[in-house]
N, C-alpha and C positions, 0 to 999 in steps of 0.2 A: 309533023309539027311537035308531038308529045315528045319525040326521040330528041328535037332542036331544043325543044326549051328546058328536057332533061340535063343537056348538055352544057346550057349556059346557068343551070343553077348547078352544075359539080363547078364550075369555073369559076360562079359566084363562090362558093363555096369553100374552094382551095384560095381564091384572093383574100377572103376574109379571113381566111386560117394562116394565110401569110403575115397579112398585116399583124393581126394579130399574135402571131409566134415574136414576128420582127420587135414590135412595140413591148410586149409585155419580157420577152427574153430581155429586149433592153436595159428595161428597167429593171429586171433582176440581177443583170450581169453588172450593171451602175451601182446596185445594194451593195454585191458580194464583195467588188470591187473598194466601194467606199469604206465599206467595215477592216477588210485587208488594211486598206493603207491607214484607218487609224489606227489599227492593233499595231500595226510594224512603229506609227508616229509615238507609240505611248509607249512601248516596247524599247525605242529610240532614247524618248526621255527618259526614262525609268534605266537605262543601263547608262547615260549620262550625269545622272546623280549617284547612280555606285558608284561611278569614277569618280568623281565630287568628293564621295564620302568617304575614301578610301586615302585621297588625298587628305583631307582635312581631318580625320583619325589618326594615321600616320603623325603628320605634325604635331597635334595637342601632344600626342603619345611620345614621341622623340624630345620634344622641349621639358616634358612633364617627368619625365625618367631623367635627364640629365639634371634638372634640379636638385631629385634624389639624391643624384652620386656627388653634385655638390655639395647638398647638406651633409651628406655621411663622410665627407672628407674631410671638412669642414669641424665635425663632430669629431674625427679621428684624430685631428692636429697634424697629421702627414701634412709638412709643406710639398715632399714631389708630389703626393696624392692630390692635392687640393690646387694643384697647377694646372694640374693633365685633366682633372675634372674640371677646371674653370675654362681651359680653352677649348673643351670637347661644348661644354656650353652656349659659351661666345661662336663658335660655328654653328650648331644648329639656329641660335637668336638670330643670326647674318643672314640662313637662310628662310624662316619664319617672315623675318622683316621685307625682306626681298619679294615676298609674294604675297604679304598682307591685305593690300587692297585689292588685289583680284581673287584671293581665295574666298573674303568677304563679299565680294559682288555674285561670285556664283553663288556662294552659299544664299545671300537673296534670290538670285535667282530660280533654281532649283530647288528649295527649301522652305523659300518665305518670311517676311519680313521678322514673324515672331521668332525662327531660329535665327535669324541674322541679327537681332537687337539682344539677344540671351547670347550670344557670341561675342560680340565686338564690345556690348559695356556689362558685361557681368563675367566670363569666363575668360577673355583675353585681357580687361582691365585687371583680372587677377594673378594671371601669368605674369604680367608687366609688374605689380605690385611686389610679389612676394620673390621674383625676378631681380628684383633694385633691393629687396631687403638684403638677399644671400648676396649679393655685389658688395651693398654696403658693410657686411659680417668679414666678409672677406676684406675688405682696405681697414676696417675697423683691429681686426686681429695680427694683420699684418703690421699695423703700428702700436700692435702691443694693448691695445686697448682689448677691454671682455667685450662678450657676448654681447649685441646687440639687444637679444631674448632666448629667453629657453629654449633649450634644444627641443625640449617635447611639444613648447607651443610651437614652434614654427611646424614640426611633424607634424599635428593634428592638424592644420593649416592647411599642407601639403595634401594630406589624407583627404581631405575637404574637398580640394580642387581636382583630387582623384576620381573620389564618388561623383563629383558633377561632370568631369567630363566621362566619365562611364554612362552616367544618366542619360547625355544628349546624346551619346553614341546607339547606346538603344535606340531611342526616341525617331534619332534620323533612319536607321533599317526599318525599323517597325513604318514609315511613311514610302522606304523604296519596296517591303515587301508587298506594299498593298498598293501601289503604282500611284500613290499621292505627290506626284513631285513635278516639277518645271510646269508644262502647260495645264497638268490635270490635280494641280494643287489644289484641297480642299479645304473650305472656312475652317477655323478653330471648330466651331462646333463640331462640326462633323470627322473633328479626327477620334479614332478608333484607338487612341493609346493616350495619356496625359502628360501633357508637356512635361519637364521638368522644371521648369519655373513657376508651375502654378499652386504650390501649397501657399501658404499662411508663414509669416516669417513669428516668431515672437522670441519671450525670453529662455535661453536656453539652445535659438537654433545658431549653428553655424557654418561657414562656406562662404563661398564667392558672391551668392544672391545677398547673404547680409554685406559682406564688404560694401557692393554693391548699392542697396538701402542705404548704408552709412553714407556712401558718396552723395548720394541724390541729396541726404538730408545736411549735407555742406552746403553744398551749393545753393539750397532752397533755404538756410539757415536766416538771412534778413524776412526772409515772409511770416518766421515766427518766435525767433531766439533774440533776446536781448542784445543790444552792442557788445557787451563783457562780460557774452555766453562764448567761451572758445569754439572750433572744429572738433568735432568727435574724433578720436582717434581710429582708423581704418583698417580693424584688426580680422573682420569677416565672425566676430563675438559676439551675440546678439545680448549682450550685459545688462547692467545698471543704467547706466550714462545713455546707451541705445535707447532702452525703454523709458526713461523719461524725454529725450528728444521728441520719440515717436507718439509722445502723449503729447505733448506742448504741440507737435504739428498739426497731431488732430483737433486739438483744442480751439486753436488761433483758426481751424478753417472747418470750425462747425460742425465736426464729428463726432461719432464716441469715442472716447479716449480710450479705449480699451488696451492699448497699448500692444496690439496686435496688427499687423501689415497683413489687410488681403485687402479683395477687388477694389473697395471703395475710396480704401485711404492709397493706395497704386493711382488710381484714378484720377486724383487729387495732382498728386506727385510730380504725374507722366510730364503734362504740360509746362509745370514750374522747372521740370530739369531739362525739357527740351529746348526751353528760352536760354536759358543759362549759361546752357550747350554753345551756341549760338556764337560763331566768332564775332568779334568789333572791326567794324574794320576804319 
């Protein structure tokens, strides 16, 4: 009897150490498993935003450079020079255009809505801007007529739109080295780098974010400018004319006039230019 019931507690014994190897191996092989295949999923996304980035670098870089070579030809007076640079132009802008709304949708997508809104109305609205000036310098000289503007303002302009697409180009590695991108995009707060759209705009700054501000503050102009207060001129200068706007908007909507653009007077802003926005149909 002692030897039989010796026998059914090893049986007990090895069943229980079955079950239990079965069940608990499971559920660790379920872990190992689950952690692999997110690591490969983030991995996935994370080498799908360098390709993103890579593309959309490329581009700023390739339209941003042929600008150059139009202003300096442009500067030179070479008519061959100023040809060959105008059509080397017009073909990159042909294919810029050609992939605009999808390059913009991934950049949402794998990016985030705060790189896609600092793209499409402050960096690409500036490309198109100072894009249409050197077109118009160019039919402007070709009929004999001067200079639109200074050669050195339009440089420093140029230079402007340099520094900021430098800026986001950081901005977007610094988000794909630390695997912040497509599904494991993390809130503004907790990004580990500072955007480049988030300083303080005031007198003295300039770039594509004041171009930028100047545009918003058109559009929103009936919420606070007289009838025959004109459009501020859209030079990307944060001047005179800018910083009084920027006080009358604050004024008319209950702020301190301080005539400085951050969070709160942005805030104001956001909503009045996104009505604006707004097609009629």
């Amino acid at each position: 009897m002692t030897t039989i019931g010796a026998v059914e507690d090893q049986i007990a014994v090895l069943i229980i150490g079955f079950v239990l190897t079965s069940v608990v191996g499971g559920f660790v092989g379920y872990y190992f498993q689950k952690a692999t295949w997110q690591a490969n999923r983030r991995e996935s996304e994370r080498l799908a935003a360098a390709g993103m980035f890579d593309e959309l670098s490329r581009s700023m870089d390739r339209r941003l450079y042929r600008m150059w070579l139009l202003h300096w030809a442009l500067k030179s007076g070479d008519d061959a020079r100023v040809g060959k640079a105008l059509d080397a132009y017009r073909h990159v802008l042909y294919e810029w255009n050609d992939s605009l709304n999808r390059s913009l949708a991934l950049a949402y997508r794998y990016f985030g809505e705060g790189v896609w809104k600092h793209l499409d109305r402050v960096l690409y609205e500036d490309f198109a801007r100072l894009g249409a000036h050197l077109e118009d310098e160019y039919r402007q000289r070709r009929g004999g007529a001067r200079s639109v503007a200074p050669a050195l303002l339009v440089e420093r302009q140029l230079q402007a739109l340099s520094n900021d697409v430098y800026g986001v180009n950081r901005f977007l590695i610094s988000l794909i080295q630390h695997g912040a991108v497509g599904l494991y995009q993390r809130s503004p707060g907790d990004w580990l780098e500072r955007p480049p759209w988030g300083d303080e705009l005031k007198r003295g700054s300039e770039g594509p974010r004041v171009a930028e501000w100047q545009r918003a503050l058109n559009l929103a102009r009936d919420s606070f400018a007289s009838p025959e207060v004109g459009p501020l001129v859209v030079d990307g200068r944060f001047g005179p004319a800018t910083q009084e706007a920027t006080a009358s908007f604050q004024e008319h909507h209950h702020l301190q006039a301080d005539r400085i653009v951050g969070p709160l007077t942005r805030a104001v802003m956001d909503p009045l230019v996104t009505e604006r926005r707004q097609p009629t149909w």
